[in-house]
N, C-alpha and C positions, 0 to 999 in steps of 0.2 A: 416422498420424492425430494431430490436435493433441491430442486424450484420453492419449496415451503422454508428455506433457511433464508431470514433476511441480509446478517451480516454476513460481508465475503470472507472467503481465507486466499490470504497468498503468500504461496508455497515456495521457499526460495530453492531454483536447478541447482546441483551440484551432483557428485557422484553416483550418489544413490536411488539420483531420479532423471539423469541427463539422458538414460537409453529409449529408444521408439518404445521399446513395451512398457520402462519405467513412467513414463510423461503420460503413457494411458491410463495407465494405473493410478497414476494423482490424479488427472481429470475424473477417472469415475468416481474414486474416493470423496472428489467435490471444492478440488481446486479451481478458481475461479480467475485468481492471476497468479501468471509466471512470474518469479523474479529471478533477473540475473544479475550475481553479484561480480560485477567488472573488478572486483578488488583479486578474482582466480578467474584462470580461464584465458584462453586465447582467442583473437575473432574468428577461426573457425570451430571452435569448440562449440561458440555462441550461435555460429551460422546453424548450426548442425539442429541445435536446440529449436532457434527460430522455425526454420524448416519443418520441425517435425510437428512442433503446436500446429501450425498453421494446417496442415495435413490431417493432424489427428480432430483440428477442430471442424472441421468439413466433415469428415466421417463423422464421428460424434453428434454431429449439430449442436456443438456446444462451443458457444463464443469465449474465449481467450483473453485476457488483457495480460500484457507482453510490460512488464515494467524492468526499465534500465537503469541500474541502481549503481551510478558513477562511485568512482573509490573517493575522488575529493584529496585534500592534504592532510591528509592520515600521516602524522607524525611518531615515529616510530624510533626503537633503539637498533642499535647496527647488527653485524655477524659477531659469533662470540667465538673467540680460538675453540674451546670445546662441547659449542652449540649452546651449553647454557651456563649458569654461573649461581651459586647460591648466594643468595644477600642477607649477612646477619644483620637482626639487631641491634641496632648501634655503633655499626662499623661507619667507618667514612667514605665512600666511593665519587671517584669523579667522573662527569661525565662534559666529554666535548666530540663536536663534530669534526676533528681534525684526527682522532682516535681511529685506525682504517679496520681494527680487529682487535675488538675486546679480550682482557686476558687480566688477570686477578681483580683490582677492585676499580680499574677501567673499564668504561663504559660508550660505545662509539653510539651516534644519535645521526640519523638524517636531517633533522632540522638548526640549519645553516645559525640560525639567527637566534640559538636557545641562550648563547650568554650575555647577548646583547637584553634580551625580554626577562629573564628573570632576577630576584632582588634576594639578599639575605633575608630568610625569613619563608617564603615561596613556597609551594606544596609541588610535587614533581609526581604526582602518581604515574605508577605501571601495571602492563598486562590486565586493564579494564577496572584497577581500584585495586587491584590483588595488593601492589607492593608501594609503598610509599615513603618517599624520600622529603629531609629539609632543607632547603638552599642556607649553608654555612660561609662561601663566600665564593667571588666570580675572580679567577685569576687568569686576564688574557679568555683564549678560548675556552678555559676549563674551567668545570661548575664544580665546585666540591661539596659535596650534600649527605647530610646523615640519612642512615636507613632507620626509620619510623617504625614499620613494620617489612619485615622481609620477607624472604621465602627465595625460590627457583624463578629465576627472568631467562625467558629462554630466546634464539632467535629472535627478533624483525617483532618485538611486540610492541604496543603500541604506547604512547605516552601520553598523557591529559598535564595540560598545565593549569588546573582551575580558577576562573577568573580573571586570566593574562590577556589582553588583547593579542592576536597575533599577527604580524606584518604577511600572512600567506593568500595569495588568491585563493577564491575557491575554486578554479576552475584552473588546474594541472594541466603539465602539455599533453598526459596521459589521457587526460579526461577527456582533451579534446578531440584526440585520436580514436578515443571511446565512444563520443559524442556523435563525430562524424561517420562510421561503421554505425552506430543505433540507428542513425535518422535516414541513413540509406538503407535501413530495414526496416523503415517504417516500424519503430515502435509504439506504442498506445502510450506509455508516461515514460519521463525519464527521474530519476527521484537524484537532487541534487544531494550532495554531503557536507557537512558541516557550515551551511547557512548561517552568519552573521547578521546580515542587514539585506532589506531591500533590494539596494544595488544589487545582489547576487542574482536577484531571481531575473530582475531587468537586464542584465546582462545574457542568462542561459538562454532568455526567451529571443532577442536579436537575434542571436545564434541561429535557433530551432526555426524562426520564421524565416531566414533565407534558403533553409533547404527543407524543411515540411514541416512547416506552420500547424499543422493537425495534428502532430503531439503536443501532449501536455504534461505539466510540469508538477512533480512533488517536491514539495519542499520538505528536506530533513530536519526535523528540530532535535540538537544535540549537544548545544553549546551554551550557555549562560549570556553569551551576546545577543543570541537568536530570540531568548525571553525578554530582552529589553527592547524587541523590535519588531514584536511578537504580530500587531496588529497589521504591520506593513507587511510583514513577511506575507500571513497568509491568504490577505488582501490579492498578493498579488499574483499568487500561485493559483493551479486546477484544483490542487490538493496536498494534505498534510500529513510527514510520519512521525509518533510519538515511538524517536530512534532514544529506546531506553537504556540501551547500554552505555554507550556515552553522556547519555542525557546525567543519569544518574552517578556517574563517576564527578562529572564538571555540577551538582545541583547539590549533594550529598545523597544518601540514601531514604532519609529521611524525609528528604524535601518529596519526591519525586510523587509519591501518588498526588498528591494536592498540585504538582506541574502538570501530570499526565491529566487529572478534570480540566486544567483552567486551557488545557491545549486543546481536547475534546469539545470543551463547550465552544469556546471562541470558532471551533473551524465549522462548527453546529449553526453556531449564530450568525456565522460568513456566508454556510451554505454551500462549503468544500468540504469533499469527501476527506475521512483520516482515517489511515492505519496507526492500529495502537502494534508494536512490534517489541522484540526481544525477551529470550527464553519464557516463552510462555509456556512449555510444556517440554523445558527444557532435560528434565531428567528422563525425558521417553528417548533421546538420544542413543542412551544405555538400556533402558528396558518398555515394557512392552504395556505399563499402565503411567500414567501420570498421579503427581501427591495431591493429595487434601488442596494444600494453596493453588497448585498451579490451575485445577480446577475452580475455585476462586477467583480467581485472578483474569478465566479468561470471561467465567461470568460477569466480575463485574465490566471488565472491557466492552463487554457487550453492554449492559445498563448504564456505565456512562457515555456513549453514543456511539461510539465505533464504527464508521462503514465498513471496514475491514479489520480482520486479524493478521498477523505475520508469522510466517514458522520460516526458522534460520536454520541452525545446522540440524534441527529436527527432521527436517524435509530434504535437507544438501549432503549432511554425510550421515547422519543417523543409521540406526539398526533398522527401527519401525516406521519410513516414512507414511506410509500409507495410512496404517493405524494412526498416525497424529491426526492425519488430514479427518480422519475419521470422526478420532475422540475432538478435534475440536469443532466439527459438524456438528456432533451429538450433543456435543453442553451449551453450545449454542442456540442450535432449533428448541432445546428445553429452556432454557433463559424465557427464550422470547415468546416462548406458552403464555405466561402470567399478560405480557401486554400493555400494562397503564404505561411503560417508560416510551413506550413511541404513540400510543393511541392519543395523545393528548396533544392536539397540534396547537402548535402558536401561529398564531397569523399578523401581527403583531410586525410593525419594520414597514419602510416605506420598498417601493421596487416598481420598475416599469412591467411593458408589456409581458412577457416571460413568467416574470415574478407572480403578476397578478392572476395570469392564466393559470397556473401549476398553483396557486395558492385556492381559486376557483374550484378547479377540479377536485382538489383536497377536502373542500369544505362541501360539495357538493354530493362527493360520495359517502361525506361521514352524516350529511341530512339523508340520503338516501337508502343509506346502509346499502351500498353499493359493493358488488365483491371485486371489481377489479377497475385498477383505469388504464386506459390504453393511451399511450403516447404515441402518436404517426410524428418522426422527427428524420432529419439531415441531418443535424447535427448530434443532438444528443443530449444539448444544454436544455431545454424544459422536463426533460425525464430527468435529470439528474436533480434538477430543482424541486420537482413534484416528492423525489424522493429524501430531499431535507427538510419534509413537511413532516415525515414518517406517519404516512399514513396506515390504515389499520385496511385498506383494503389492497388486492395484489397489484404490483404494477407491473404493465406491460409495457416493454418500448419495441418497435416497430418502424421497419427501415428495408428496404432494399439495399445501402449500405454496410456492406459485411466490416468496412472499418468502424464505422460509430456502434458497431454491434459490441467487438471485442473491444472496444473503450469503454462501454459502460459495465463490463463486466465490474468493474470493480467501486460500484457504488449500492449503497446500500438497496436493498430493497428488490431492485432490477432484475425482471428476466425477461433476455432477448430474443426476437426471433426475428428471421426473413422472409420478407414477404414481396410478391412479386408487382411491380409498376404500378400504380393506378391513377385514374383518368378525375376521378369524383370520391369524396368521404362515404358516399354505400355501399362502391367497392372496395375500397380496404377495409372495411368492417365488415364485409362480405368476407373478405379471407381471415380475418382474426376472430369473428365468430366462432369459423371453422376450426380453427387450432383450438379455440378458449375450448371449446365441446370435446373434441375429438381425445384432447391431449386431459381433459379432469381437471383443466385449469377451475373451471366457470362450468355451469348446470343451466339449461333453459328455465325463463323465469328469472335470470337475474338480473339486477341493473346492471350497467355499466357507464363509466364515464370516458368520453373519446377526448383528447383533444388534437389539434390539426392548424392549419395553416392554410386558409382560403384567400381566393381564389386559387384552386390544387392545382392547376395548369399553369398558374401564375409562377410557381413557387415559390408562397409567401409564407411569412417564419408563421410561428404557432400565434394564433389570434383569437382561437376560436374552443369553446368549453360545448360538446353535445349530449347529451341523454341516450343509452338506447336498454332497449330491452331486449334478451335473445332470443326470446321465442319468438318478438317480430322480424328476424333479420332473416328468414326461411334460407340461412345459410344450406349447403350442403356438403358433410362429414364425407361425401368421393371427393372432393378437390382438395386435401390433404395428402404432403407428402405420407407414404406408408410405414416410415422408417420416426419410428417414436423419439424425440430429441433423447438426450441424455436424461438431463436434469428434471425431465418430464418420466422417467420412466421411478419403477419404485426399484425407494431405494434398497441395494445388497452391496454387501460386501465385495469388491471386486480381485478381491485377492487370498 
């Protein structure tokens, strides 16, 4: 069943998955968050989308996390008189922002301030590291720069200036027009782009707290500035994406696996969820198996801690969306067969009440050989925490809140369900019994670990680590809905 896969996958909408029956067809496949990439797309394109999750997630019984992936200042080269232009080796091309339509070895740029920021000498990459250029000398607005290595620069692609600080906010007037449409849709994260410093996230976050504070925040790591500021960044964010394409244009290529552990471990060691993202199973785009590496590549994604995976245009325009969501289900769930990379908790770090309770119940069920712990939360944050312990038994989070439901969709380990009011800690284990049994979570006879928030009428945050066993809870399997969640059911192919 797709409930047995620890790491998430999130699938990014785009054409191939944006229709009512395509969005159910990711869901069954075993997508677990949406992404919408604000860089295509219009807000009712997006409305359309939000809508349909929200819909299909109710049917399903399968919780959603809706992540808003801002375009950011995405620096890019202009319109070309005939769309593209070949760049030989060793030609000399210039490029200025006062250029209104590219045409021979002219080159127009959106970014205002490129010949104020770059220096003879300078690396100018394009189209994602494809094509690269040497700053030869800055005349006035125009940069005249040898081609390095060439090729076809086609339309509106993008530009990496490696290593140049750059005078751009991160937060566009686009973004915030983007910004403001998300948070009136109540999105679950919003994943900011090209993150520099601190200040970035402290900034989005003002934002998001004057119109709904109960999103949270990804922070993009993509930029060479972001590594020099690495601990504040993700100190201060919900969570972290190792955004590899950029990452690896601005780091070299070489650097990147040894960036992509030291981002994994830190946000491990922070106790913030991270998606490890781009082309992971990139050549399934075009066909209908993935290679040798990319299989590689998402194993080890998974062994070096990964709460989530990413699929881009695998899942947004591809051939085979589905089948990605698939194959990267299936090399996952087999990853995580072996076990020693999460069974081994550190408990280890200072931390208040929260901390120490979700650290409790971790060490509780690994003395007990417990098969599952249940989390009763409002918010979400002690499930989220119990599951940065990775522990080896199942977690449960539990809520009457269908929003903290699809927010934790995208943390490791987690699976959500609702459950209705209750008055005392015997009755909500009275109805989570029921689902652990009914649904093949849990077998009578097992331990379990509860944690909660006493006094339950009080509404107090989680304070409290319990014991039960199911065979004493004389639950009864009629007070379950009849309709088997998704992720509960076994797994097939849905398409």
């Amino acid at each position: 069943m797709l409930a047995n896969r620890r790491v998430k996958i999130v699938a990014t909408i785009g054409p191939a998955t944006s229709s009512y029956e395509n969005l159910e067809n990711a869901i069954r496949s075993g997508m677990n968050v949406a992404r919408l990439n604000f860089s295509h797309g219009t807000h009712q394109d997006h409305l359309e989308v939000i809508r349909n999750i929200r819909s299909l997630s109710q049917k399903l019984l399968a919780p959603v996390t809706i992540l808003q992936d801002l375009q950011g200042p995405k620096i890019r080269v202009g319109n070309l008189k005939e769309g593209s232009v070949y760049l030989k080796e060793g030609a000399e091309v210039i490029l200025s922002p006062s250029i209104q339509l590219g045409e021979g070895n002219e080159i127009p740029t959106d970014f205002k301030e490129l010949p104020e920021v770059v220096q003879k000498g300078d690396r100018i990459l394009l189209d994602d590291g494809l094509l690269e250029l040497r700053v030869k000398s800055i005349s006035g607005e125009r940069v005249h720069a040898e081609v390095i290595y060439g090729g076809e620069l086609k339309n509106r692609k993008g530009m990496n200036l490696p290593g140049i600080p750059l005078p751009v906010e991160c937060l566009t007037e686009k973004d915030l027009k983007d910004l403001e449409f998300g948070l009136l849709q109540k999105v679950d994260y919003v994943a900011l782009s090209f993150v520099r410093r601190g200040a970035d996230i402290r900034k989005l976050r003002s934002l998001i707290e004057e119109r709904n504070p109960a999103t949270k925040i990804v922070a993009k790591i993509e930029m060479l500035e972001a590594l020099d500021n690495l601990n504040e960044i993700v100190s201060l964010s919900d969570g972290v994406m190792v955004a590899r394409g950029d990452l690896a244009v601005e780091t070299g290529q070489a650097q990147l696996p040894q960036v992509q552990k030291r981002i994994i471990g830190l946000a491990n060691h922070l106790k913030k969820p991270v998606i490890t993202a781009t082309q992971m199973l990139d050549s399934m785009v075009e066909n209908p198996r993935p290679t040798r590496a990319e299989i590689t590549d998402v194993a080890n994604a998974v062994l070096d801690g990964s709460d989530a995976l990413m699929l881009s245009a695998e899942s947004a325009s591809g051939k085979y969306p589905f089948k990605c969501i698939q194959t990267m289900h299936e090399i996952s769930i087999e990853v995580e067969k072996e076990g020693r990379y999460f069974y081994d908790i550190d408990f280890e770090g200072e931390g208040g009440v929260p901390e120490t309770v979700a650290a409790s119940a971790c060490l509780s069920a690994k003395r007990l050989n417990a098969s599952t712990i249940i989390c009763l939360t409002s918010t979400g944050k002690t499930a989220t925490l119990i599951s940065s312990f990775r522990p080896k038994a199942r977690i449960i989070a539990a809520t009457s809140k269908v929003e903290v439901l699809n927010r934790l969709e995208l943390a490791w380990g987690i699976q959500t369900f609702g459950i209705q009011s209750y008055k005392t800690s015997d009755e909500a284990m009275e109805q989570i019994a029921t689902l652990l049994l009914k649904y093949g979570l849990a077998k009578k006879g097992d331990k379990v670990v509860l944690t909660l928030g006493l006094p339950v009428l009080a509404g107090a945050k989680t304070n409290t680590v319990r014991i039960y066993e199911l065979s004493e809870t004389g639950s009864s399997l009629g007070n379950c809905s009849s309709v088997i969640p998704l992720r509960c059911q076994t797994y097939a192919d849905p398409v």
